[in-house]
C-alpha positions in Angstrom: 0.0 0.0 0.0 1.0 3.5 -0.7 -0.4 6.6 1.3 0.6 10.1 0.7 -1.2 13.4 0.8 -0.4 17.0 1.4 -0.7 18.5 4.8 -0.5 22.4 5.5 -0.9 25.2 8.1 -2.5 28.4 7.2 -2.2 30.9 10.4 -2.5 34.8 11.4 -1.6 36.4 14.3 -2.4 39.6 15.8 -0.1 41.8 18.4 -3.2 44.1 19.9 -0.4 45.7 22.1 2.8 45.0 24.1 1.1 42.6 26.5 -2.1 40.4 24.3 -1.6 38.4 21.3 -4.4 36.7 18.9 -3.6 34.6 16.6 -6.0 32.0 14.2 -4.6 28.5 12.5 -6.0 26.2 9.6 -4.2 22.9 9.3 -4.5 19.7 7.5 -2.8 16.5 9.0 -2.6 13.3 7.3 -1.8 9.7 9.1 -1.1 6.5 6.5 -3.4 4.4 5.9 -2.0 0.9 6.6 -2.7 -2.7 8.6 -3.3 -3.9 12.5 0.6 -4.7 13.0 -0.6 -5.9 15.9 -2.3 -9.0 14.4 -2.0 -12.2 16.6 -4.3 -14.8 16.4 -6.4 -14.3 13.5 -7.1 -12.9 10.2 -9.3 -10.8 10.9 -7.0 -8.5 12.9 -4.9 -7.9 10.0 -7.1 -5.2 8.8 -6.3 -2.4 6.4 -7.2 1.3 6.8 -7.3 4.0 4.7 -5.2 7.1 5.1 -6.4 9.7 8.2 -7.4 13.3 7.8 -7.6 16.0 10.3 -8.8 19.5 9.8 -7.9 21.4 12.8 -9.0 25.3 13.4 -7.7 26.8 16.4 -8.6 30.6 17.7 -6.9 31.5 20.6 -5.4 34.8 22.9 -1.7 34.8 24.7 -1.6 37.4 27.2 1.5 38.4 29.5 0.2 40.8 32.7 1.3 42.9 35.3 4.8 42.8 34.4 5.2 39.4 32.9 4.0 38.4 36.6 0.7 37.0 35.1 0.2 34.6 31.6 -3.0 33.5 30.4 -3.3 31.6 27.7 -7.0 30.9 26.3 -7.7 28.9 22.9 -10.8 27.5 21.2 -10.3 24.6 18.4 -12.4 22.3 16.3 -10.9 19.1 14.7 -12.6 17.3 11.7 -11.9 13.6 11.2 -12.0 11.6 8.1 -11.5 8.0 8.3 -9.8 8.2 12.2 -8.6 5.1 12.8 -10.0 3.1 16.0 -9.8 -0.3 16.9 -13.0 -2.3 17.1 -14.0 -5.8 18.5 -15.0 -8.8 16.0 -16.4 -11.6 17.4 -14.2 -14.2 18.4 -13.9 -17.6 19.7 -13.6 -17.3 23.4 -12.6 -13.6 22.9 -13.7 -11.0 20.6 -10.8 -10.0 18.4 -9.4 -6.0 17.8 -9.5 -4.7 14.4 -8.5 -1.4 13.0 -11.3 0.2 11.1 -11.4 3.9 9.7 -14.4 6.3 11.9 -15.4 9.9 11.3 -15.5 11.8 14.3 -15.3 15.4 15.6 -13.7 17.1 18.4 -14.5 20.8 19.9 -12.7 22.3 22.9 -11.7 25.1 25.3 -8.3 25.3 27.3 -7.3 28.0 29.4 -3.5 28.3 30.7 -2.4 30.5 33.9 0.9 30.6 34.8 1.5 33.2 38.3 4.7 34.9 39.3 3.5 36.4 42.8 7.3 36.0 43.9 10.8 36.0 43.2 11.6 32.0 42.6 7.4 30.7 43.0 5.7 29.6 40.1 1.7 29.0 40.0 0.5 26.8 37.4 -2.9 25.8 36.6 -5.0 24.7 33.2 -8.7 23.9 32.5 -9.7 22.0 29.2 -13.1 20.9 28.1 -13.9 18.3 25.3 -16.9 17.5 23.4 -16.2 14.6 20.9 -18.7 12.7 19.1 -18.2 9.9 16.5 -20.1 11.0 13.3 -19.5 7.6 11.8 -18.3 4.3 13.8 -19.8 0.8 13.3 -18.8 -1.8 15.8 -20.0 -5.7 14.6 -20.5 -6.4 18.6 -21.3 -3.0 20.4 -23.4 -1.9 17.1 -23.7 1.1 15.7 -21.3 3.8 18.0 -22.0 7.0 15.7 -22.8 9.7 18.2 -21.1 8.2 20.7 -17.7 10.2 22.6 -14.8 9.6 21.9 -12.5 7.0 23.5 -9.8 7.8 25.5 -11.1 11.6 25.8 -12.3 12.7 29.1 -14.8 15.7 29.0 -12.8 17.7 31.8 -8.9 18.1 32.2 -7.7 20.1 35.2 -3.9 20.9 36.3 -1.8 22.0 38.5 1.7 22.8 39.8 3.5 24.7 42.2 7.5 25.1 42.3 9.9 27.3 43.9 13.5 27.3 43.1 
């Protein structure tokens, strides 16, 4: 099999003033297509995808305050999925087999980034992301038809944290 595709990155930014930048991306990512190299036991779990595609758009604001003391960081993105590629179950004899299959899906989110300076050698960090994913088209032969469905892996809420002093 042979994969290729072009990928790009279209992206503005904006310096409102000393302190606040906004910036805007387009980009197009490409993952080959291939086969389950983890195939074990069966046939079946040699399966081929096609190539992946990912249009991401990302809208976001950098801002450093009070004397560099205070950054927040704020961005928005969508990400558009053509044939992501998931593993699936197949039934199996006495366990259901994994297979690589190709899914639509789509991913919008919110992240926020604060990084504090209230002293000489302290450091306050902290972040807040939110994701809503939904499969817009994923067919599983034993969990049925999974379109609408999050996301694996992709918890709704990510918080964290960190304090250092040097």
């Amino acid at each position: 099999d042979s994969f290729n595709r072009p990928t790009w990155r279209l992206a503005a930014a904006y310096k409102a003033n000393a302190d606040t930048l906004l910036y805007a991306s387009y980009n197009r990512g490409f993952r080959s297509g291939g086969r389950n190299s983890g195939a074990l036991t069966a046939p079946i779990e040699f399966s081929r995808v096609d190539a992946e595609r990912n249009d991401a758009f990302e809208v976001g604001v950098k801002t450093d305050l009070l004397g560099r003391r205070l950054r927040i960081n704020t961005a928005a993105f969508y990400y558009d999925y053509g044939d992501l590629q998931v593993f699936t179950l197949e039934p199996g004899n006495p366990v259901p087999f994994q297979r690589l299959q190709n899914a639509d899906a789509r991913i919008f989110g919110v992240e926020t980034e604060v990084t504090a300076r209230p002293a000489d050698g302290l450091v306050l960090e902290g972040g807040v992301a939110y994701l809503n994913t939904k499969y817009t088209r994923l067919v599983d032969v034993l969990r049925g038809d999974l379109t609408g469905n999050r996301l694996d892996k992709a918890p709704e809420w990510q918080i964290n944290g960190r304090i250092a002093y040097d």
